[in-house]
C-alpha positions as a Markdown table, in Angstrom:
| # | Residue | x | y | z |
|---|---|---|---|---|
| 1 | Unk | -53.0 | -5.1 | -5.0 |
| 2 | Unk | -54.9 | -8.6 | -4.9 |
| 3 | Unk | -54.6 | -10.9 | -2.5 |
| 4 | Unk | -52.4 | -13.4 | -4.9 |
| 5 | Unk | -49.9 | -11.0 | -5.5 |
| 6 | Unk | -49.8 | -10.0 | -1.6 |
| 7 | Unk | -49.5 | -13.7 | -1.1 |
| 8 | Unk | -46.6 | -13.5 | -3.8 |
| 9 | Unk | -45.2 | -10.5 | -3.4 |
| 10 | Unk | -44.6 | -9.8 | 0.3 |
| 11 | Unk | -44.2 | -13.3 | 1.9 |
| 12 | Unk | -41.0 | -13.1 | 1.4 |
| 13 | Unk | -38.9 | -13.6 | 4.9 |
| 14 | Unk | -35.9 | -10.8 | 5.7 |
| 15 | Unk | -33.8 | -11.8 | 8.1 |
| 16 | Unk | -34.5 | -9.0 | 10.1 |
| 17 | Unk | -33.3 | -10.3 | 13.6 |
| 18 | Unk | -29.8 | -11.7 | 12.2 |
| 19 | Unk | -29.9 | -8.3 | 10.1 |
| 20 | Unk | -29.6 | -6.4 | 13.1 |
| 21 | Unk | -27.4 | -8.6 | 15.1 |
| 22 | Unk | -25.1 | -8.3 | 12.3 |
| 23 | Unk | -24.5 | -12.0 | 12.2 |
| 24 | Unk | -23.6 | -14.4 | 9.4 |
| 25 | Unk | -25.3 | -15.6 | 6.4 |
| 26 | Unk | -24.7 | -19.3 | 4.5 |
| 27 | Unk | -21.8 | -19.4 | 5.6 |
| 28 | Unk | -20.3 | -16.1 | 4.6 |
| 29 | Unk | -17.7 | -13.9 | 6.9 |
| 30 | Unk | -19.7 | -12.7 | 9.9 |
| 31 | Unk | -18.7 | -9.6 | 11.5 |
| 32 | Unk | -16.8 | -10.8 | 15.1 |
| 33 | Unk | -13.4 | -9.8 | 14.0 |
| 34 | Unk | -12.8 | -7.7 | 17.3 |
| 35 | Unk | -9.8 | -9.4 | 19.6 |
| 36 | Unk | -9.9 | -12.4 | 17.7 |
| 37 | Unk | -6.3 | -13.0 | 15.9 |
| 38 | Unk | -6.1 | -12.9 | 11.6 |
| 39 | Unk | -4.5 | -15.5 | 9.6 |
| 40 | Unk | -1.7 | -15.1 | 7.4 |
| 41 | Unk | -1.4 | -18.1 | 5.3 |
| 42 | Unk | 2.5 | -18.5 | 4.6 |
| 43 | Unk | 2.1 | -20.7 | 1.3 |
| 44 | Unk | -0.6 | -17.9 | -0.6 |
| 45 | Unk | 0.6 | -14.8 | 1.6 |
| 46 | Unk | -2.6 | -13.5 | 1.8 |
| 47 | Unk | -4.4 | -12.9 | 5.5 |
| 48 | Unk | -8.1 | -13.4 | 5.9 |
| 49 | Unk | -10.5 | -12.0 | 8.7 |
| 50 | Unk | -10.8 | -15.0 | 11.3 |
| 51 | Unk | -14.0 | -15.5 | 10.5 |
| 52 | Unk | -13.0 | -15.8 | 6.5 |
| 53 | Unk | -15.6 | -18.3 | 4.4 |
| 54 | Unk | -12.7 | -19.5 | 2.5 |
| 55 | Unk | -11.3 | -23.2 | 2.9 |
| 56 | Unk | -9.7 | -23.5 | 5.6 |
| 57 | Unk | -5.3 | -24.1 | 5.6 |
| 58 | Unk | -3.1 | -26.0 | 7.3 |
| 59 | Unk | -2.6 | -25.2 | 10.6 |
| 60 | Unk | 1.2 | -25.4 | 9.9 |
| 61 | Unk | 1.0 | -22.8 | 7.0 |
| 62 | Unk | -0.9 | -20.3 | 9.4 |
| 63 | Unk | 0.6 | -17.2 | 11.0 |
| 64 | Unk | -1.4 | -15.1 | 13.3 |
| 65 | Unk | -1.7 | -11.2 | 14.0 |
| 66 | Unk | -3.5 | -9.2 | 16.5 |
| 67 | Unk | -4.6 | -6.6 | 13.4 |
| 68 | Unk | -4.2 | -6.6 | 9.7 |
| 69 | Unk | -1.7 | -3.3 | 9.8 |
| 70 | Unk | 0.6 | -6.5 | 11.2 |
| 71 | Unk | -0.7 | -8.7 | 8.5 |
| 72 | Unk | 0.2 | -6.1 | 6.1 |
| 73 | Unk | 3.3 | -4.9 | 7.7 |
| 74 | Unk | 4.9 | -8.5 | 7.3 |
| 75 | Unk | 4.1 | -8.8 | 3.5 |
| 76 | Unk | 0.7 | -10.4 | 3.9 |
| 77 | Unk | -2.0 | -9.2 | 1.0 |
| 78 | Unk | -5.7 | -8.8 | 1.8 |
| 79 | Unk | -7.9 | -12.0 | 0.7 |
| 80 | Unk | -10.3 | -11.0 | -2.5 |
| 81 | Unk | -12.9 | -12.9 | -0.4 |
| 82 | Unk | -13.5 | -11.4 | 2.7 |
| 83 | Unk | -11.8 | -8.0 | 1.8 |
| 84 | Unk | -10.4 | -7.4 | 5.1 |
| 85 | Unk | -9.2 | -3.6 | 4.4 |
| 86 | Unk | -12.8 | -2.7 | 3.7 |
| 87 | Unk | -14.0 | -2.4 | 7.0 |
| 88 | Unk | -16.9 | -4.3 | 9.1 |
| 89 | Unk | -18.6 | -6.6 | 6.4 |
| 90 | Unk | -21.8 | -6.1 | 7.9 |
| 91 | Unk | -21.4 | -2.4 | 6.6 |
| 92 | Unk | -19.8 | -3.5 | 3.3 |
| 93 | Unk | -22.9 | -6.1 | 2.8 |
| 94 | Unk | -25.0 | -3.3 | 3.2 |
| 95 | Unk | -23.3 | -1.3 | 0.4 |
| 96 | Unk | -23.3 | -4.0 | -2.0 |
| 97 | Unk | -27.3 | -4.2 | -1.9 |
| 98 | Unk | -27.7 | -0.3 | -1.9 |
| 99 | Unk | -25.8 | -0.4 | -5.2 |
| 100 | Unk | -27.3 | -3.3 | -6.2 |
| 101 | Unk | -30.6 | -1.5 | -5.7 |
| 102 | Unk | -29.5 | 1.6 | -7.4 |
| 103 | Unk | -28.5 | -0.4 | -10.5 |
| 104 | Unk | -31.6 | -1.9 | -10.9 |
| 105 | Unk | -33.4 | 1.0 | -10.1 |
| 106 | Unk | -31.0 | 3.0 | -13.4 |
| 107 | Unk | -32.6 | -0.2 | -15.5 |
| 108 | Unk | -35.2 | 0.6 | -17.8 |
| 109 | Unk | -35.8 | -3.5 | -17.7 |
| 110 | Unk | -35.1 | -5.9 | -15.3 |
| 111 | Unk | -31.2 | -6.5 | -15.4 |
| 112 | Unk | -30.1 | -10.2 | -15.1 |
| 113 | Unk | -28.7 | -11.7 | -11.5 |
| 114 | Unk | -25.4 | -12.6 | -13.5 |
| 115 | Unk | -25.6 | -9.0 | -15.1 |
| 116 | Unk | -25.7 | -7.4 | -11.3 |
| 117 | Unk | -23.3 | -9.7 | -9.8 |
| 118 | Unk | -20.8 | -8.9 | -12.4 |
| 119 | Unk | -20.6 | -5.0 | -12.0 |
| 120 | Unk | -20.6 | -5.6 | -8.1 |
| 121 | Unk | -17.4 | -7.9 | -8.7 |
| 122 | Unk | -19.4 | -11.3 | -6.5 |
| 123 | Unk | -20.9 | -14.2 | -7.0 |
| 124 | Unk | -24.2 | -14.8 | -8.3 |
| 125 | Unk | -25.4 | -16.6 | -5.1 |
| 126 | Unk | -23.4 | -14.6 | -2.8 |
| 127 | Unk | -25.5 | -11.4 | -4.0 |
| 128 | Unk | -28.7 | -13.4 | -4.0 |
| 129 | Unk | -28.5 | -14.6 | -0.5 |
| 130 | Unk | -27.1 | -11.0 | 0.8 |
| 131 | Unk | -29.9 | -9.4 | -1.1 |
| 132 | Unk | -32.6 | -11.3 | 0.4 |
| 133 | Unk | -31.6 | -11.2 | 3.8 |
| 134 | Unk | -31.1 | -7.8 | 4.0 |
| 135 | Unk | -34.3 | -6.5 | 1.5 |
| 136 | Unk | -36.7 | -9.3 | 2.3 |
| 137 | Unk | -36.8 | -9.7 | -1.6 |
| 138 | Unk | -34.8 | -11.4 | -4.4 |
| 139 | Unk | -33.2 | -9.0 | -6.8 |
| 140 | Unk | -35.4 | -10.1 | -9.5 |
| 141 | Unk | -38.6 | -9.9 | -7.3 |
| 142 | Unk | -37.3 | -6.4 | -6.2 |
| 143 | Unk | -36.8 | -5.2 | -9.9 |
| 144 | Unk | -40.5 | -6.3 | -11.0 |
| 145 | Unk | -41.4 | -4.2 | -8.5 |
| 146 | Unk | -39.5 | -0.8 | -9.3 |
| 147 | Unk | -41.1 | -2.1 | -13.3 |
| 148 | Unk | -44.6 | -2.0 | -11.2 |
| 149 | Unk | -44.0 | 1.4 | -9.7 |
| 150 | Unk | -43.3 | 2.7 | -13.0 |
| 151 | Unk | -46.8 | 1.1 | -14.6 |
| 152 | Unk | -48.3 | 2.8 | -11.7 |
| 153 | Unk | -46.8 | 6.5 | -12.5 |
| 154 | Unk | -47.0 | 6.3 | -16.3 |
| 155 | Unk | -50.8 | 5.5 | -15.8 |
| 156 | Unk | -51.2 | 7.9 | -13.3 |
| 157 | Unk | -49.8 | 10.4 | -15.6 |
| 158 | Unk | -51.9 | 9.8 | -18.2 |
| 159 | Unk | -49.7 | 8.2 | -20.3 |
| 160 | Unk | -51.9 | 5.6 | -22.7 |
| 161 | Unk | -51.8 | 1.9 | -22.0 |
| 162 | Unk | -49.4 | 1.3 | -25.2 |
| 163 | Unk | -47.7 | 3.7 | -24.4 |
| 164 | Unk | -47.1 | 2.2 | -21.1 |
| 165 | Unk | -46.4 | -1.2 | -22.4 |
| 166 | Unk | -43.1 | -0.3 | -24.3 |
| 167 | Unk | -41.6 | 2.4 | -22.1 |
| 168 | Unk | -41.8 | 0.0 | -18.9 |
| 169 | Unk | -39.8 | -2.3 | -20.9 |
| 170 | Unk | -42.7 | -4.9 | -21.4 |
| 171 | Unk | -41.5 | -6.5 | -24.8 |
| 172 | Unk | -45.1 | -7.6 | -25.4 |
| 173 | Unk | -49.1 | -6.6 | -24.2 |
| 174 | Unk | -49.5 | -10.2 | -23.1 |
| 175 | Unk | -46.7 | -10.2 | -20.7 |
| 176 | Unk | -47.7 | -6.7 | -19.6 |
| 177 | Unk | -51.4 | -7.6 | -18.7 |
| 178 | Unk | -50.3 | -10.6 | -17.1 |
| 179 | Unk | -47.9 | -9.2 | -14.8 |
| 180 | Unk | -49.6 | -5.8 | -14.1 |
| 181 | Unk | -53.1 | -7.9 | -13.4 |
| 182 | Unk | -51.4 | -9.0 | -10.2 |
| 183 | Unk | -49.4 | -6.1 | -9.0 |
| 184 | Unk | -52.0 | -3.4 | -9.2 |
| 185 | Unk | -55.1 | -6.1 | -8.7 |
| 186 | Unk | -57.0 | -4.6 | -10.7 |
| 187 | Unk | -56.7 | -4.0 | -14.8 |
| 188 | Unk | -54.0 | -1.2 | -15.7 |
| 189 | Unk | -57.3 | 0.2 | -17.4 |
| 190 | Unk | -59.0 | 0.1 | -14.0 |
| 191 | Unk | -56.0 | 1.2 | -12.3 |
| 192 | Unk | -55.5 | 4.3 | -14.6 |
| 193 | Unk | -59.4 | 5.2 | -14.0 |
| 194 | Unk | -58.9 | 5.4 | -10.5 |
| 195 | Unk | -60.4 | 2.4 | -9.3 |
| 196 | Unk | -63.2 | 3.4 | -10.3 |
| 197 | Unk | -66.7 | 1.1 | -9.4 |
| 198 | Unk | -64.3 | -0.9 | -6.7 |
| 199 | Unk | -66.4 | -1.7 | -3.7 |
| 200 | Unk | -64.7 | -1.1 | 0.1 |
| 201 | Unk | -66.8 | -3.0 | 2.6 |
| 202 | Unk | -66.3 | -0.6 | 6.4 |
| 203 | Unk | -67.3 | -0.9 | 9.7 |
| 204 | Unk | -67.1 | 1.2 | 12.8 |
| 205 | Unk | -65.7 | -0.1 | 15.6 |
| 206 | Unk | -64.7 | 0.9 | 19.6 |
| 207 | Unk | -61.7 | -0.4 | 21.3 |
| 208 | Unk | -60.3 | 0.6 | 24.2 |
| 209 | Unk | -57.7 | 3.3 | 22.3 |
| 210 | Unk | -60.8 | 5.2 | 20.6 |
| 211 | Unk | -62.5 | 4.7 | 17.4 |
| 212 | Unk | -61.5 | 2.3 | 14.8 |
| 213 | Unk | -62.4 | 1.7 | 11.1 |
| 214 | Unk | -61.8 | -1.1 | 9.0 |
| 215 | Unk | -62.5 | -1.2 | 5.0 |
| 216 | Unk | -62.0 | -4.0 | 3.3 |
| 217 | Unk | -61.7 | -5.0 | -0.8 |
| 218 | Unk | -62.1 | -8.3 | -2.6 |
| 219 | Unk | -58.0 | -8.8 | -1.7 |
| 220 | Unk | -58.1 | -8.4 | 2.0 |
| 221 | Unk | -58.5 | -5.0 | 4.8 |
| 222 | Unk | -56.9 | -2.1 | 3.1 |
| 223 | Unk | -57.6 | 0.5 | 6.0 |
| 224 | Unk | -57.4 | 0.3 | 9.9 |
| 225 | Unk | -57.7 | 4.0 | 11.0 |
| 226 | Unk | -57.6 | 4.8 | 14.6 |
| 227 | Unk | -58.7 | 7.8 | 16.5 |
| 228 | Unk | -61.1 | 10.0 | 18.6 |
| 229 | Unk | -64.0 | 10.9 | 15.9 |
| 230 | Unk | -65.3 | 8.0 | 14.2 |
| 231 | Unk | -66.6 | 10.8 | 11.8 |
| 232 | Unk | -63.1 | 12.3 | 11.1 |
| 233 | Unk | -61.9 | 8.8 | 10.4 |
| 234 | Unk | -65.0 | 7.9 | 8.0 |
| 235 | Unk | -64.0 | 11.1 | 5.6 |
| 236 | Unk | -60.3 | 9.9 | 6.2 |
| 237 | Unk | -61.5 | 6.9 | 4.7 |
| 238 | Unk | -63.4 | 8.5 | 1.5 |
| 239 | Unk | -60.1 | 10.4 | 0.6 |
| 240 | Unk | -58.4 | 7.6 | 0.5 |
| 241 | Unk | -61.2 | 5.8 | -1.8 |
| 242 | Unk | -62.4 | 8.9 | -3.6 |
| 243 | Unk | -63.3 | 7.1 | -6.4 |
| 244 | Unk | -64.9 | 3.7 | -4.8 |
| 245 | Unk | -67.8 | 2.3 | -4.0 |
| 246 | Unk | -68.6 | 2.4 | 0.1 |
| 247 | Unk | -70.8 | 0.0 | 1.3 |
| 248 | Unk | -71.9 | -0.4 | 5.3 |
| 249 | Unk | -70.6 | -4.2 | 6.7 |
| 250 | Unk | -72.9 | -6.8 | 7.0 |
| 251 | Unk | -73.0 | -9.3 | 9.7 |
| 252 | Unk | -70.5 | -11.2 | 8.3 |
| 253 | Unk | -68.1 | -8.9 | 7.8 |
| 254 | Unk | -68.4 | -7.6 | 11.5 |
| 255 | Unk | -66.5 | -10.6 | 12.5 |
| 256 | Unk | -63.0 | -9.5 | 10.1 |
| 257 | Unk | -64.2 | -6.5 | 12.6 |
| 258 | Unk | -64.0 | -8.4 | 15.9 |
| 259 | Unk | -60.6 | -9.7 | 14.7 |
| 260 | Unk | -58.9 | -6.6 | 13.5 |
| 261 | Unk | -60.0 | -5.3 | 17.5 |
| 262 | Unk | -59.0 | -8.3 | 18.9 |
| 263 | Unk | -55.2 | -7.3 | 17.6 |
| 264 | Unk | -55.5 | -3.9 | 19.0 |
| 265 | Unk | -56.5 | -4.8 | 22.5 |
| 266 | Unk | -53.8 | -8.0 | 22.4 |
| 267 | Unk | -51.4 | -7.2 | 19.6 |
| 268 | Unk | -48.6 | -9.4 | 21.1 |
| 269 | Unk | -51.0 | -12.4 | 20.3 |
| 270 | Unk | -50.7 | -11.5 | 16.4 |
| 271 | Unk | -53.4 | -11.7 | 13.7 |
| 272 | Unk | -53.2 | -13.4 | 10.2 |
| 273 | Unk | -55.4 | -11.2 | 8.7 |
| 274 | Unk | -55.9 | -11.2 | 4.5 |
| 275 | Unk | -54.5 | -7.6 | 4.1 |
| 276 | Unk | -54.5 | -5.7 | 0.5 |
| 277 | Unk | -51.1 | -3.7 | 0.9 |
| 278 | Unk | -51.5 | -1.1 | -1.8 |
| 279 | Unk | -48.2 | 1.3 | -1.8 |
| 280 | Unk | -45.4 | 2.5 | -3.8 |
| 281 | Unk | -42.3 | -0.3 | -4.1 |
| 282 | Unk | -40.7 | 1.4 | -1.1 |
| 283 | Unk | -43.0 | 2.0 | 0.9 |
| 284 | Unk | -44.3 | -1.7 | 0.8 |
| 285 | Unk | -40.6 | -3.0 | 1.4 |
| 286 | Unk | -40.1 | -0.6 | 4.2 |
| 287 | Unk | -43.7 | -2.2 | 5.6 |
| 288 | Unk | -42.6 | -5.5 | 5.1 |
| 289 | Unk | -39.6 | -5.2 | 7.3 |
| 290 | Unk | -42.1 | -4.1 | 9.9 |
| 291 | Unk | -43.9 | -7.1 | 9.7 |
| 292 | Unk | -41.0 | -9.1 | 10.5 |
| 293 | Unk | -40.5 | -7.0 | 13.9 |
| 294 | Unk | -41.8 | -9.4 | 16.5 |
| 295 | Unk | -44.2 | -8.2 | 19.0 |
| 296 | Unk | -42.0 | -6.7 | 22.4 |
| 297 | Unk | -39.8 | -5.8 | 19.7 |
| 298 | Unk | -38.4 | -2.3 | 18.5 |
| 299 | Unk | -36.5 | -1.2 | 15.4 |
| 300 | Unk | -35.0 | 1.9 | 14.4 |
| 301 | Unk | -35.4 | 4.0 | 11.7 |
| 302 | Unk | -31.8 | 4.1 | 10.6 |
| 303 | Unk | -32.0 | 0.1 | 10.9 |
| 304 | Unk | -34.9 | 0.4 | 8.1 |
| 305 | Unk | -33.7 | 2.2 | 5.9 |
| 306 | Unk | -30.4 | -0.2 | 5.8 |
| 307 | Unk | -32.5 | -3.3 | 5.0 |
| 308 | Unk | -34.5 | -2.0 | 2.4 |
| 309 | Unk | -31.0 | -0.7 | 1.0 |
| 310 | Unk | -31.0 | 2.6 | 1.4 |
| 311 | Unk | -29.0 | 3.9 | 4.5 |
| 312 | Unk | -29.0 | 7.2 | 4.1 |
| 313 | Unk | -33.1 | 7.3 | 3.4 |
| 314 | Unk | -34.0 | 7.8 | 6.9 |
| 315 | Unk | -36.7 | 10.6 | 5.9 |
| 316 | Unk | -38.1 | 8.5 | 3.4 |
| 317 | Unk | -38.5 | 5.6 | 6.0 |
| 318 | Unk | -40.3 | 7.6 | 8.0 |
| 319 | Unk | -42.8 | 9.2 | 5.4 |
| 320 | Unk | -43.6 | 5.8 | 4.6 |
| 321 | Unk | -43.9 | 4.9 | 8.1 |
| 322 | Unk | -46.6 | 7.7 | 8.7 |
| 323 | Unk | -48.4 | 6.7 | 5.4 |
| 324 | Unk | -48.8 | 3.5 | 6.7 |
| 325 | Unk | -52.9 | 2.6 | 6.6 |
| 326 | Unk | -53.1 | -0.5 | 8.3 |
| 327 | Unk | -52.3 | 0.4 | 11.8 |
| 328 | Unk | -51.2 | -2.8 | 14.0 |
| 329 | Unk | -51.6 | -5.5 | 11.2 |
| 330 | Unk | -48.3 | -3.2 | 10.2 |
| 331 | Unk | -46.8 | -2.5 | 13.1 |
| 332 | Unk | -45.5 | 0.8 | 12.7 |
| 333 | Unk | -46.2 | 1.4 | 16.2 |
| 334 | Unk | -42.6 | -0.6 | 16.8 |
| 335 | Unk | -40.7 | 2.0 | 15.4 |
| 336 | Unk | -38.4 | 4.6 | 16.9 |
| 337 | Unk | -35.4 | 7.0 | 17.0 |
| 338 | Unk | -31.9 | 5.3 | 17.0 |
| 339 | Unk | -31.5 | 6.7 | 20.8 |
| 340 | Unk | -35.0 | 4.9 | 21.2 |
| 341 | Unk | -37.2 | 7.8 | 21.5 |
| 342 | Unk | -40.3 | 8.1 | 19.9 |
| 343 | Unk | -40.8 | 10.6 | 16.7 |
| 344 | Unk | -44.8 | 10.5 | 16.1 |
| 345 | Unk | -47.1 | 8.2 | 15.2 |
| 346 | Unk | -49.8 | 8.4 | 12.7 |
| 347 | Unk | -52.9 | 7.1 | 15.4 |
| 348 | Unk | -50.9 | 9.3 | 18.4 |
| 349 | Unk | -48.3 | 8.6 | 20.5 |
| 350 | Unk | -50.4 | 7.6 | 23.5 |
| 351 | Unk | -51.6 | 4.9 | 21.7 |
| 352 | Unk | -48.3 | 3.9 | 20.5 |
| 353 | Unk | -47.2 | 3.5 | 24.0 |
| 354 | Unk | -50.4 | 1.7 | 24.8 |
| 355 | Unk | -49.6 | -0.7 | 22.2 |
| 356 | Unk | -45.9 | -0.9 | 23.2 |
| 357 | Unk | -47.0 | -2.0 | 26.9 |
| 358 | Unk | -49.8 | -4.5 | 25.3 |
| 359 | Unk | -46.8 | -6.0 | 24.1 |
| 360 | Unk | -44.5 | -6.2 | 26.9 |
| 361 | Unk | -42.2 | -3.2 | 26.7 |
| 362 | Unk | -42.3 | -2.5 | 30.2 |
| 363 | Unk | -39.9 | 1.2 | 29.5 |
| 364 | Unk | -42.0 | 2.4 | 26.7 |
């Protein structure tokens, strides 16, 4: 992927921290409903959560119960808005995106925002803003990238480029090469070769967790292996570029080096490094949420796999997790079990809780 459609593509911000704090978004119903009183309203007969967006009554048409069975019980009807019988709305927000993601992901194009909202039964900008704070990415953004996932497989599978064009739902070649141009970086001719004649710039490095090796594209670093052999992680690094060109660093490029080391021995510091993420759609939205995990901060996998809407992919986190090939610029190392155990890392778990303490997680 080149470094424009990184720019594009992944700087998107997900609300990770309110995410897992379950609070509130733009003003919608947040999720502290527990001891606080709900509102009947006497003039609609319709009871809210307390913390219902809706506008608020007067406070002389306002009766309050201690649950909504009471509400209920004295002829109260749930409000359409904050759908008080449908439990916590932090888990019904979830659901909304993971259908919203499976209905795009059923499209053979890219469904309309209107189209979505409709079949959810919400408003346009209510799904937009839950969408993005929860996935990182608008649902528009999110379906160009399921269409990009599919370029990649059809070409892969050596289906032809024309081929390619019509059963991605590209209505035209010019809007194909314009869009796939950014999302695979290269041409979908060069893509489907391989990547054949792309140059990767390497180095060999030592830090104080073991051997390191950084390879770089024209986009940005696309590798940071870690481990004991600096052989081992040189043929690591021709599988993954089987059909590119290596070349040794120059001096130049030993100080991208110095900086990519500099974040392993002080990760908490952070590094704005030009990175070419190249993954499937979900395994670059799962990295993405772990780029918005502070440093001295953990996240679960079950937590994961709800903001990339998919709650029950908890496997599939993890896969992509371990697949990971930048290791600190995406901080995998920040991930663990729900009970906050560790479950592997790719670069061993010693280093993981090396890193950990680097960053200030005094238990880990």
């Amino acid at each position: 992927m080149s470094g424009a459609a990184a720019a594009q593509g992944h700087r998107m911000e997900t609300a990770i921290a309110r995410h897992r704090a379950g609070g509130a978004h733009g003003g919608e119903c947040d999720t502290a409903d527990d001891g606080a009183p709900w509102r009947g309203v006497t003039t609609t007969g319709i009871y809210c959560r307390p913390t219902c967006g809706s506008r608020p009554p007067k406070q002389e048409n306002v009766r309050l119960f201690s649950s909504r069975q009471d509400a209920e019980a004295a002829g109260f009807r749930p409000c359409r808005r904050c759908r008080p019988q449908d439990g916590p709305i932090r888990d019904r927000h979830a659901e909304l995106v993971a259908e919203a993601c499976r209905l795009i992901e059923a499209e053979e194009g890219i469904p309309s925002i209107s189209a979505l909202a409709h079949a959810l039964g919400i408003s346009e900008g209510h799904l937009h803003r839950l969408f993005k704070a929860q996935i990182g990415l608008t649902p528009r953004a999110f379906a160009q990238e399921k269409r990009a996932q599919d370029v990649r497989e059809h070409l892969l599978r050596g289906r032809r480029i024309t081929e390619t064009i019509y059963e991605t739902g590209f209505g035209s070649s010019g809007r194909f090469y314009a869009v796939t141009r950014k999302s695979l970086g290269m041409t979908p001719s060069h893509y489907k070769a391989g990547g054949a004649g792309e140059t990767i710039r390497f180095a060999v490095g030592q830090t104080s967790l073991g051997a390191i090796v950084v390879a770089s594209s024209e986009a940005g670093v696309a590798a940071i292996l870690l481990g004991d052999d600096p052989e081992a992680l040189l043929r690591d690094l021709q599988e993954r570029f089987s059909h590119a060109t290596l070349v040794g660093a120059d001096a130049e490029y030993e100080k991208l080096v110095a900086r990519v080391v500099g974040l392993v021995e002080a990760p908490a510091l952070g590094e704005n490094l030009p990175l070419d993420v190249r993954g499937t759609a979900f395994q670059r939205r799962v990295w993405k949420v772990l780029q918005s995990v502070p440093p001295g901060s953990i996240i679960s996998y079950d937590e994961i796999a709800k903001a990339v809407g998919h709650p029950r992919a908890i496997g599939a986190v993890a896969s992509a997790c371990a697949s990971n090939p930048l290791a600190v610029a995406i901080p995998c190392h920040r991930v663990v079990k729900s009970d906050g155990s560790h479950w592997g890392y790719t670069w061993g778990l010693d280093r993981k809780r090396s890193l950990l303490l680097r960053e200030g997680d005094k238990n880990r």
